[in-house]
C-alpha positions in Angstrom: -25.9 3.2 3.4 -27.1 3.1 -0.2 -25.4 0.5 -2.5 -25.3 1.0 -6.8 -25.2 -1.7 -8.3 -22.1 -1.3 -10.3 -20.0 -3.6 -8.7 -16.8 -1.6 -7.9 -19.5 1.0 -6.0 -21.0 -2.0 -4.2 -17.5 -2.9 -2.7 -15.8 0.1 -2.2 -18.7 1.8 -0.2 -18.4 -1.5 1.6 -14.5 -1.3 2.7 -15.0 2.5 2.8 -17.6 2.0 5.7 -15.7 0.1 7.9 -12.6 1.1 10.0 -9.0 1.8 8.0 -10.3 1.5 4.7 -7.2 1.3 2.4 -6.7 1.6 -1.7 -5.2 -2.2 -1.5 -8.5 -3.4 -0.5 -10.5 -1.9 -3.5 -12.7 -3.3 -6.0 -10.0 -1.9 -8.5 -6.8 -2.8 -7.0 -8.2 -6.8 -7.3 -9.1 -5.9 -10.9 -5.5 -5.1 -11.4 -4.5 -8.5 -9.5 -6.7 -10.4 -11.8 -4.8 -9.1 -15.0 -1.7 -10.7 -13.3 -2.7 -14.4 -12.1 -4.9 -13.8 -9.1 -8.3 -14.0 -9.0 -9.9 -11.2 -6.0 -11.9 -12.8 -4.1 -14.3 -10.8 -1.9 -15.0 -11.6 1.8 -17.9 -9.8 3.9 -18.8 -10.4 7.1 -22.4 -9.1 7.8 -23.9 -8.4 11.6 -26.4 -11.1 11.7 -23.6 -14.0 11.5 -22.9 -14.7 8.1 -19.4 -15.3 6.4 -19.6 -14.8 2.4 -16.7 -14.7 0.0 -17.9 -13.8 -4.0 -15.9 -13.2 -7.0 -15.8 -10.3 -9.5 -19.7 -9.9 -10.5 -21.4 -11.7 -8.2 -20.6 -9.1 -5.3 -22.5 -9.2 -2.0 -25.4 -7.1 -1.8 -25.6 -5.6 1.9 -25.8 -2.9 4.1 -24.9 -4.9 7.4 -21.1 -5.4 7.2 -19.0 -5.5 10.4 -16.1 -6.7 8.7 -14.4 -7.5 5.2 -11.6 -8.3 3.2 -10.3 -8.5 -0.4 -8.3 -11.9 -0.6 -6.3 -12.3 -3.8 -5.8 -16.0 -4.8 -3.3 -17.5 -6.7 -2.9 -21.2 -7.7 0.4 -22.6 -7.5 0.2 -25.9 -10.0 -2.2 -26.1 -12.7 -2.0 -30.0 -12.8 -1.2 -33.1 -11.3 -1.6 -34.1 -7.7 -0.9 -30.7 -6.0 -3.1 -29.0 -8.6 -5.4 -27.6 -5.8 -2.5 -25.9 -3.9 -3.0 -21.9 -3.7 -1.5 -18.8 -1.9 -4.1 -16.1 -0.4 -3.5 -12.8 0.7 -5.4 -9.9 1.7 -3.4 -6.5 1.3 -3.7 -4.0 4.2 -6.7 -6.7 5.3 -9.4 -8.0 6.5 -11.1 -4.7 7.5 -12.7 -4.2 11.2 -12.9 -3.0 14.4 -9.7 -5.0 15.5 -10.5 -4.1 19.4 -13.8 -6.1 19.2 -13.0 -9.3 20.6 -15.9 -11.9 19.5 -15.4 -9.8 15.9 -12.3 -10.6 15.7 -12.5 -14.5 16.9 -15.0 -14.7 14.2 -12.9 -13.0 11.4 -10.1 -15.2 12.0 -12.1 -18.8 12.9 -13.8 -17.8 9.5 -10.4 -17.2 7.5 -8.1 -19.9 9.0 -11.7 -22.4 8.0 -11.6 -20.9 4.3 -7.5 -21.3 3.9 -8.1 -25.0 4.5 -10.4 -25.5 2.7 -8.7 -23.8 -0.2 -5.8 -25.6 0.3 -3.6 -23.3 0.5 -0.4 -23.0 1.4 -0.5 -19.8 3.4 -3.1 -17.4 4.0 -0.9 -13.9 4.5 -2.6 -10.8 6.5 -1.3 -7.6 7.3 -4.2 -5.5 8.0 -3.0 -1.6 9.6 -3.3 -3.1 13.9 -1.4 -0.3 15.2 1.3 -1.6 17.3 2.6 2.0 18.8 4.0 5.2 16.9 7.1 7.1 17.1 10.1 5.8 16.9 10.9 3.2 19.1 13.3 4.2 22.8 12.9 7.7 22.1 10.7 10.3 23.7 8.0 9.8 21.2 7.7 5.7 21.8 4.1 5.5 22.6 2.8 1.9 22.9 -0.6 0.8 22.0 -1.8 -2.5 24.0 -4.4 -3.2 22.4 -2.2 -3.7 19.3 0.3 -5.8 21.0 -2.3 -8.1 22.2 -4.1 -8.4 18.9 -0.3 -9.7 17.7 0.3 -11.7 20.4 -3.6 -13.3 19.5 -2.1 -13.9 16.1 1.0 -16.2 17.5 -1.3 -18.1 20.0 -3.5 -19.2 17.0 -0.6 -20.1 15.0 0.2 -17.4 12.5 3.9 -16.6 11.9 5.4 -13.3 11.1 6.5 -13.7 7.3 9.2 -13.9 6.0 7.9 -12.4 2.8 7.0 -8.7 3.9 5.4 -7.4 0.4 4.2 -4.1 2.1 5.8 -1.8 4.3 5.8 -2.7 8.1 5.8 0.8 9.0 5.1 4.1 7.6 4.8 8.0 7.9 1.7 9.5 8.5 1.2 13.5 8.4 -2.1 14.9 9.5 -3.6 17.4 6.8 -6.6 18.3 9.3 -4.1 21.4 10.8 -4.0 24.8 8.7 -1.7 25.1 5.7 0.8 27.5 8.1 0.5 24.9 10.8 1.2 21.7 8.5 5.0 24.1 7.1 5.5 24.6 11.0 5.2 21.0 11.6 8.1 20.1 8.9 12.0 20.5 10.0 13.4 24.0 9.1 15.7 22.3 6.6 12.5 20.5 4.8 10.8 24.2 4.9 13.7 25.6 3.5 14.2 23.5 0.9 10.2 23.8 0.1 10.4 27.9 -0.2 13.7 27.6 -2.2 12.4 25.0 -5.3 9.6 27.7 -5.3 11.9 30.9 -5.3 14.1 28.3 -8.1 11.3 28.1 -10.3 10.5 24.7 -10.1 6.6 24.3 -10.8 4.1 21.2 -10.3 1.5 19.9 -12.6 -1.1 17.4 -12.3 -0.1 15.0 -15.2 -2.3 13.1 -18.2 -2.7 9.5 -19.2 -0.1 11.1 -21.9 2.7 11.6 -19.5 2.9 7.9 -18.4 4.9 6.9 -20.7 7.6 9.8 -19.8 7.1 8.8 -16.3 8.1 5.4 -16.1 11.1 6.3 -17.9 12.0 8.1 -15.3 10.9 5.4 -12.5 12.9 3.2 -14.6 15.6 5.7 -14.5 15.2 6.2 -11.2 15.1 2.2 -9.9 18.5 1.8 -11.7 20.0 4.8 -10.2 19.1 4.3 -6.6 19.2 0.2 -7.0 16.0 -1.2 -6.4 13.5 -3.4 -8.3 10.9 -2.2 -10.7 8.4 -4.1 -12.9 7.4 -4.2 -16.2 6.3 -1.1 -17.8 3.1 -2.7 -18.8 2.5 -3.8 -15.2 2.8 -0.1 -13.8 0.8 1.3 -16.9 -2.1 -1.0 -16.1 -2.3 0.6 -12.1 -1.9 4.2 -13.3 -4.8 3.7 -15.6 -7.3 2.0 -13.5 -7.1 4.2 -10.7 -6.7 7.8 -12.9 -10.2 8.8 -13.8 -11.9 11.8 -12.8 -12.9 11.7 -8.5 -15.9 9.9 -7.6 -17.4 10.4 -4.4 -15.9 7.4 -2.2 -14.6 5.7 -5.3 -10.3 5.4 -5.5 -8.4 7.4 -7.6 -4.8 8.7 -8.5 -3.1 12.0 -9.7 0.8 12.3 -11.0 2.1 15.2 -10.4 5.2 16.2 -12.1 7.7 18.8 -10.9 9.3 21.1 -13.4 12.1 23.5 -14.4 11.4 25.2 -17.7 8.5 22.9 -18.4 10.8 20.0 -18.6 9.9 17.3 -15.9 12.9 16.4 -13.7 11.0 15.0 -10.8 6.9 13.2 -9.8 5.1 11.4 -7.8 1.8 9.8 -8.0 -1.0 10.7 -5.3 -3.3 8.3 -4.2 -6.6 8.8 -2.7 -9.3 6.9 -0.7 -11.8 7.0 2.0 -10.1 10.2 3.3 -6.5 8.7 2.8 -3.8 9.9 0.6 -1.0 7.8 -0.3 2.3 8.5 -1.6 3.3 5.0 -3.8 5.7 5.9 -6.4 8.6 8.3 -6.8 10.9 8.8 -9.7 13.7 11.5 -10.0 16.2 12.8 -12.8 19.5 13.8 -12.1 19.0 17.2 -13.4 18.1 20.5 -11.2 18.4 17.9 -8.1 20.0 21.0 -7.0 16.6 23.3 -7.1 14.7 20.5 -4.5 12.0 19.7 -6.7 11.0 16.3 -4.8 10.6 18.7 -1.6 7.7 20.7 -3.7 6.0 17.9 -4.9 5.7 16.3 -1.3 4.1 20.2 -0.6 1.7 20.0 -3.8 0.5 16.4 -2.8 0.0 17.4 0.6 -2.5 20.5 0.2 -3.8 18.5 -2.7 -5.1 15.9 -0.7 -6.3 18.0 1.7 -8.2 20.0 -0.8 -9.8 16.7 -1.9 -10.9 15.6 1.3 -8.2 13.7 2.9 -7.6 13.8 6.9 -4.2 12.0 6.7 -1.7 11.3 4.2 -0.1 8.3 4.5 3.9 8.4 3.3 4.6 4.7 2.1 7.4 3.3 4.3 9.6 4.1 7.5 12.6 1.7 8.0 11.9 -1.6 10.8 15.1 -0.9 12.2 15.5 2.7 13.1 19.0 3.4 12.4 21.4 3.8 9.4 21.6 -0.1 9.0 18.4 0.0 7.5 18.3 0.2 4.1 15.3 2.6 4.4 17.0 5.1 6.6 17.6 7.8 3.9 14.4 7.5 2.5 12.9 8.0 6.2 15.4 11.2 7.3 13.8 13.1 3.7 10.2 11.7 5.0 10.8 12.7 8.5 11.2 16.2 7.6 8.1 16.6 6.0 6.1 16.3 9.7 4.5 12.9 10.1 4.6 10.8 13.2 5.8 7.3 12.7 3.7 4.3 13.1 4.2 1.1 13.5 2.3 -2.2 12.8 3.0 -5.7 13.3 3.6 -6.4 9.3 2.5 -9.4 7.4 1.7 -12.9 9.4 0.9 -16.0 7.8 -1.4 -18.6 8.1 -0.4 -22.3 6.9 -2.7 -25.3 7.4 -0.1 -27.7 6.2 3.4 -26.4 7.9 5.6 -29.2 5.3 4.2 -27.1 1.7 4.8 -23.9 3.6 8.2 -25.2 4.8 9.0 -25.9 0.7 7.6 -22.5 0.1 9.5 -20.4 2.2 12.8 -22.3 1.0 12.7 -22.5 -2.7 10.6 -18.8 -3.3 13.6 -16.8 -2.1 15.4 -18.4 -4.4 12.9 -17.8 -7.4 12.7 -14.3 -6.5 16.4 -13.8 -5.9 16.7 -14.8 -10.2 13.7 -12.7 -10.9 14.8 -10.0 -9.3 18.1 -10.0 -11.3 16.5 -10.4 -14.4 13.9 -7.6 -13.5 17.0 -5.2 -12.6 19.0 -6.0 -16.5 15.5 -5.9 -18.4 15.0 -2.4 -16.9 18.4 -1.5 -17.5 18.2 -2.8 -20.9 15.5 -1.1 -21.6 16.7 2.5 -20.8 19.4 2.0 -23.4 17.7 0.8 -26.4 
């Protein structure tokens, strides 16, 4: 392949290359990372044996990959005797061809060698290993071996399963290859209902501006207090939106909102993802208003022949439940996805790496903790915020 030299070309035609190239391993999604204490770190892997990590400009130049990963790092102390303690993680990573044995030996010889010698507390993976799809004892359980060996790899070497799952463990994922006609047949007659009637409602979608961010996370915020679930700053949200809206590249990442409307006054968006043939569905936000004229059903339409339009072979829905049944608190959330025709699939999540098991034991007690305060503080700030 031919590499720019701009350095967010240079990685992203990199991960795009190699096999389930996702947005959280781009050159941009690090650059977001970096605004907020990490510093991306990039990982290659190259066919004749090498193992290179480089950060921000001085990127690997190379056509030979087999294998790579975007490894955020973030140090714990700034001082004193544990000043050199970090965490590392690599989102939706490392990126190969999971089935290749000696690959795969070497990718993780090569990681567990650079965690240590990081010190770091943990090293956390959770590339997309597909453990099976469908949902689990029914008649669409279909199990993938190779997937359940790669886990069961994982434990022999040592890694745990997390405790701290920061991305989804399983997800949706509707195929956009089939026809327009076949892709509505696919959905559940409710969904397809509910589809045709925000249309016959007047309910219309727009792609949105750099303009309407400020509107939207109003209504995330909005949203995340209505439905009880934790939201950032608007500042952090503002900064992802804008790196990754900018006009379509050719193998580059980028983002669209699109916002649903009754009488052009937005009551409902979403914002569509795109990369390396991928779409992604990431955040959601709803009013209270017109709920009635299913305006969240026509976006999840719009997004879907938009990212076929654009390219994309799949379109990946952001989250099924790990526990299929009404315990989970992701169950509602999964019946609406469910509708909408994807086939579940199922990975093995996030597993950990800790070359010293007593700072990792420390860790895993007192951050729950942390978070468990931050969390409530998140939840008033947003709430707070929404009535000044």
């Amino acid at each position: 392949m031919s590499l720019s030299t701009q350095p967010s070309q240079i990685w992203n035609q990199i991960v795009s290359q190699l096999p389930n190239p996702h947005f959280l391993q781009t050159y941009e999604w690090g650059q977001v990372k970096a605004k907020y204490g990490w510093t991306p770190c990039y990982a290659v892997w190259t066919n004749d044996g090498k193992f290179q990590v480089s950060t921000n400009y001085q990127l690997p130049f190379t056509n030979h990959c087999v294998a790579a990963a975007l490894i955020l790092k973030k140090q714990i102390l700034s001082r004193g005797f544990a000043a050199r303690l970090s965490i590392l993680y690599a989102p939706k990573g490392p990126l190969l061809d999971w089935t290749d044995t000696a690959l795969r030996t070497r990718v993780l010889n090569d990681l567990q060698s650079y965690a240590r010698k990081q010190g770091a507390i943990f090293l956390k993976i959770d590339p997309d290993v597909v453990l099976g799809s469908g949902v689990p004892n029914s008649e669409s359980d279909v199990t993938e071996n190779s997937g359940q060996a790669i886990r069961l790899e994982l434990t022999r070497r040592g890694w745990v399963y997390s405790s701290d799952q920061i991305q989804f463990q399983n997800t949706v994922l509707v195929d956009l290859s089939a026809t327009e006609e076949e892709m509505l047949a696919r959905m559940k007659p409710k969904t397809r209902y509910n589809v045709r009637l925000a249309e016959k409602k007047g309910v219309t979608i727009r792609a949105g501006t750099v303009d309407d961010l400020p509107m939207l996370y109003k209504m995330y915020a909005e949203t995340s207090v209505r439905d009880g679930f934790v939201i950032r700053d608007e500042n952090y949200y503002m900064t992802v939106w804008k790196v990754f809206m900018r006009p379509t590249v050719h193998g580059q990442p980028s983002t669209i909102p699109l916002i649903a409307e009754v009488e052009n006054q937005p009551v409902a968006a979403i914002f569509l993802f795109m990369f390396a043939g991928r779409a992604y569905y990431v955040y959601g936000m709803s009013r209270n208003l017109h709920r009635e004229k299913m305006p969240t059903y026509l976006l999840q339409w719009d997004a879907m022949k938009r990212a076929k339009s654009n390219g994309c072979n799949d379109y990946d829905l952001w989250g099924a439940p790990e526990v299929f049944d009404e315990s989970d608190s992701m169950w509602g959330v999964y019946r609406f996805k469910e509708g909408l025709g994807g086939e579940v699939i199922r990975t093995p999540g996030a597993y950990d790496f800790a070359p010293n098991k007593l700072w990792y034991k420390l860790y895993a007690e007192v951050m729950p903790l942390v978070l468990d305060v931050m969390r409530s503080r998140g939840k008033e700030k947003t709430k707070q915020g929404l009535s000044d």
